[in-house]
N, C-alpha and C positions, 0 to 999 in steps of 0.2 A: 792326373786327369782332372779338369775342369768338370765340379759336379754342378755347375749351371747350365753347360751346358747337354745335361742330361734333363729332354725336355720332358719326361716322364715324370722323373725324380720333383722338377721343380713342379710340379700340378697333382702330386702326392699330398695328402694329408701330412699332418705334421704328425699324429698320433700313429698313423700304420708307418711313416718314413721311421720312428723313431720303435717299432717293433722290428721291421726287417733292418734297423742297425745295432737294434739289440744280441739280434740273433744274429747277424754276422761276427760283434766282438767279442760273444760267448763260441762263437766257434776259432776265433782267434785264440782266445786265451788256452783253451783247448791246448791245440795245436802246437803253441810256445811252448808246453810242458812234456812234449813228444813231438821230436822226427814223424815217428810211425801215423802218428795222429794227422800230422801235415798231407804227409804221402796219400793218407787215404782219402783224405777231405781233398787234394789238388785233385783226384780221380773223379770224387763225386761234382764236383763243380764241374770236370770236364763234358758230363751226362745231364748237368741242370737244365731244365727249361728255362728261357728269360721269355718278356714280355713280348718279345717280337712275334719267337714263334708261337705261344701260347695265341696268339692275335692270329698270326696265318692260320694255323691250325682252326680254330674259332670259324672265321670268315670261310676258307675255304669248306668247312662242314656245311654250314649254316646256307652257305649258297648253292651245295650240290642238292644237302636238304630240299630246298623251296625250290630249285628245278625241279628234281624230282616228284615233288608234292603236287607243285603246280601243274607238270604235263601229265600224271596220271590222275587225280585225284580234283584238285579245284585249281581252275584259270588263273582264279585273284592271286594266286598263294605266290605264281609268278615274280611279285611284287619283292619278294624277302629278298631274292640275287641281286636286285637293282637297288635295294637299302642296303644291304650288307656292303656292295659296292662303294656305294659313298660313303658308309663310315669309313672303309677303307681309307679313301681317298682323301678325307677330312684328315684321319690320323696324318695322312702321309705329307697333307700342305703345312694342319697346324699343330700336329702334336696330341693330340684329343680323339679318344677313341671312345664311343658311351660305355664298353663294359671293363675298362682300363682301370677303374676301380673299386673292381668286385677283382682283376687279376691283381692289384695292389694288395688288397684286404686278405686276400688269401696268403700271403709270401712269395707271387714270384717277381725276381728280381727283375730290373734290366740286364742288357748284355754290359754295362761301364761296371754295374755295382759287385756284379760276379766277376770282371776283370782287376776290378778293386782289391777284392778278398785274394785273389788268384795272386796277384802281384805281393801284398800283403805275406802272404803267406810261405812264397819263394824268397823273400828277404827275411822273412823270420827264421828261415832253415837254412841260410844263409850265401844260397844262391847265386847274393850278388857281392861276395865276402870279396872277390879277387881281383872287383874293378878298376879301384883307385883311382888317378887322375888323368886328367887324359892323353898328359908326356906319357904315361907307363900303360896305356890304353896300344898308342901311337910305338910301341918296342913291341908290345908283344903281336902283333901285325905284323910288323916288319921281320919277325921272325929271331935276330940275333942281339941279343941284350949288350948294352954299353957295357965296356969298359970297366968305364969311371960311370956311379951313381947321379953324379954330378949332370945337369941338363945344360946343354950350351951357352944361355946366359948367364950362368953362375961361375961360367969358367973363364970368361970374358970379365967379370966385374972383380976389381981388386976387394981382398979383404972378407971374402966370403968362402975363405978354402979353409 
């Protein structure tokens, strides 16, 4: 995955990016020295918050909030659903959210950096041991293994038997 194109990540601090990737390589190394450690950390990352929903969650509070404030209590307060709104809608044209760096500062990740660790972590426990290439990708699909090891153009070219 393309971490530029995580537009969160790119308009993070350099000091809080390089705390929550602190804390993701201490939880790798973790993990390396235990199976059991991986297993339990793939589960906890499955329950993690990312920045998205911290933001829905957020927005949608914050606007039932000031509905609510607003129709019982004061007119003006109306105003908070129709703010809340637009940062929304900011976030969502350019990436920018005003309170995106109090959810940075805290540790929660995005949904790339938590899929990062995620993938990370199924290849350290070796997940992706049985892949190989994509001839031996293209057998085991097909269901019935050659033969001969040999791939059709090696059997074709003199001199390579």
């Amino acid at each position: 995955m393309d971490q530029s194109a995580d537009r969160i990540r790119h308009r993070t601090a350099a000091e809080v990016l390089r705390r929550i990737d602190d804390v993701t390589v201490a939880s790798l190394t973790r993990c390396a020295a235990s199976p059991a450690h991986a297993d339990r950390r793939l589960s906890e990352l499955d329950r993690e918050w990312d920045t998205d929903r911290a933001l829905e969650i957020e927005a949608a509070t914050m606007g039932l909030i000031g509905l609510a404030v607003g129709a019982f209590f004061r007119k003006q307060l109306l105003a908070l659903p129709a703010i809340v709104a637009g940062a929304v809608l900011v976030q969502a044209t350019t990436g920018r959210y005003p309170l995106m760096p109090i959810f940075r500062r805290l540790g929660l990740r995005t949904s790339k950096e938590i899929a990062r660790e995620r993938y990370a972590l199924k290849a350290l426990r070796g997940d992706f041991a049985g892949m190989g290439t994509a001839h031996a990708a293209e057998v085991a699909l097909a269901g019935d293994p050659p033969t001969d090891a040999r791939s059709p153009d090696e059997e074709q070219r003199p001199g390579l038997h």
